[in-house]
N, C-alpha and C positions, 0 to 999 in steps of 0.2 A: 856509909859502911866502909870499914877498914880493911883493902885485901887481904890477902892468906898471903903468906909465902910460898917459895915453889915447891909445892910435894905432887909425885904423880897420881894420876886416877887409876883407881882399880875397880869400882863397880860403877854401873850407873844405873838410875834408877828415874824410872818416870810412873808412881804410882796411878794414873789415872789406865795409864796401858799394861799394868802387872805387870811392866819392865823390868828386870832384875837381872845385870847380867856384867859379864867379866868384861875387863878392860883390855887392851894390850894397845906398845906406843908403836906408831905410824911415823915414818918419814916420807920423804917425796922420791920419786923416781926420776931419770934419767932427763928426761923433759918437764922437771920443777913442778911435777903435777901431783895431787895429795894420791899416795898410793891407798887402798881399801885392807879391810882384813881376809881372810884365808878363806875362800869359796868353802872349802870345807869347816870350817867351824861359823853356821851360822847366824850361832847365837853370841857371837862376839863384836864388840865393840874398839872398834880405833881410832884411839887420839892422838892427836897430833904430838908428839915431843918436843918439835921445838918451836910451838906454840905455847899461851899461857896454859898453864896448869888450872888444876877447879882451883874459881874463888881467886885467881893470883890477876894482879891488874893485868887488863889487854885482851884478846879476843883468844877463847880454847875453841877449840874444834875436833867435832866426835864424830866418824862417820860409822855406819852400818849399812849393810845389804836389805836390800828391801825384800828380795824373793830369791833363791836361787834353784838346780834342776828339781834339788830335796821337797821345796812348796817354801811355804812364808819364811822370811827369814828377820832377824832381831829389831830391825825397823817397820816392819809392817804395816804397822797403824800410826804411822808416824803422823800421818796425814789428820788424822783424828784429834791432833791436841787441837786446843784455840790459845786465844789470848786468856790470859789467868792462868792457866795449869800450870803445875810443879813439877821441876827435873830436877834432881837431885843427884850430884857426883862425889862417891865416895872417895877419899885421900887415903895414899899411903900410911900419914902424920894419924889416921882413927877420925879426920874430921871430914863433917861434910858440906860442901858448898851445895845451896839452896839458892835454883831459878830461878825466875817466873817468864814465862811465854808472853815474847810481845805483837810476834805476827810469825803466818807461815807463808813463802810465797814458793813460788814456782818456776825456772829458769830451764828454757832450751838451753843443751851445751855451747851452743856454738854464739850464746847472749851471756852465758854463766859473767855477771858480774863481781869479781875476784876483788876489787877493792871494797862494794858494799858489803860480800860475804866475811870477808878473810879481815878488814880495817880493824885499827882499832876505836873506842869510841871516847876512850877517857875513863872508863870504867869496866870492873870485870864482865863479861859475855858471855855468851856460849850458844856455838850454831851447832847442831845437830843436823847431818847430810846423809839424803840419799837418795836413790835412782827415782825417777819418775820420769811423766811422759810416755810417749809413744813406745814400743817395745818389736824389736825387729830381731828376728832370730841369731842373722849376720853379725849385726852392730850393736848392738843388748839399747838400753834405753835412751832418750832422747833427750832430754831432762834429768835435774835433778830437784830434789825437796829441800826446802831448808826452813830450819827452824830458828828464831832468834828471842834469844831468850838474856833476861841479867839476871847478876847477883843480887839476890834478897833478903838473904842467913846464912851463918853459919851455925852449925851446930855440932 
């Protein structure tokens, strides 16, 4: 399958989870580290910018909050995909790049493997990030989740 060129994501959608939710772009902060979206809007999603785009060759990356003081927050069930399910990232351009889930694993921060997560593979990707692990009031969670998923359609 032929990449997309770069346009950005504005919804993402994971039908299995009635995920449906706003996009907004993420940079890195001071210490090269993927910053997250706004505690207060939990129901949004941030991608990386200058990362690949949906569907564009190379690896995108989406992160959400798993729970915040509010209760569940936009990643939730994240944990709940398997291999097969469909995410699906809506474009700027009205198109939409179509997943499919290849594994979910699980990483302490302080093992967070930044070359498996973040690399590229040769073809379009898309990891889906978010807190897990251990939960300590001081230091928020211990882990995080990730999803790895490729491109399988556009439409």
């Amino acid at each position: 399958m032929r990449p997309l060129p770069r346009s950005p994501a504005t919804r993402l959608l994971i039908p299995y989870l009635r995920l449906d939710a706003p996009v907004m772009g993420l940079g890195l902060d001071r210490e090269r580290r993927l910053t997250a979206p706004p505690d207060d809007d939990p129901k949004l999603v941030g991608w990386y910018r200058h990362g690949a785009s949906p569907g564009e060759q190379g690896t995108a990356v989406a992160v959400g909050h798993l729970d915040t003081d509010s209760g569940p927050a936009v990643f939730a069930g994240l944990t709940e995909l398997k291999r097969g399910r469909i995410v699906k990232a809506r474009r700027a351009d009205g198109r939409i790049a179509v997943y499919t889930v290849d594994k979910i694993k699980s990483y302490e921060k302080a093992d967070f493997p930044s070359q498996e997560v973040y690399g590229a593979r040769g073809r379009p990707e898309l990891r889906l990030i978010t807190c897990g692990g251990s939960y300590d009031r001081r230091k928020g969670y211990s882990g995080n989740v990730v999803v790895f998923a490729h491109l399988t359609g556009i439409r």
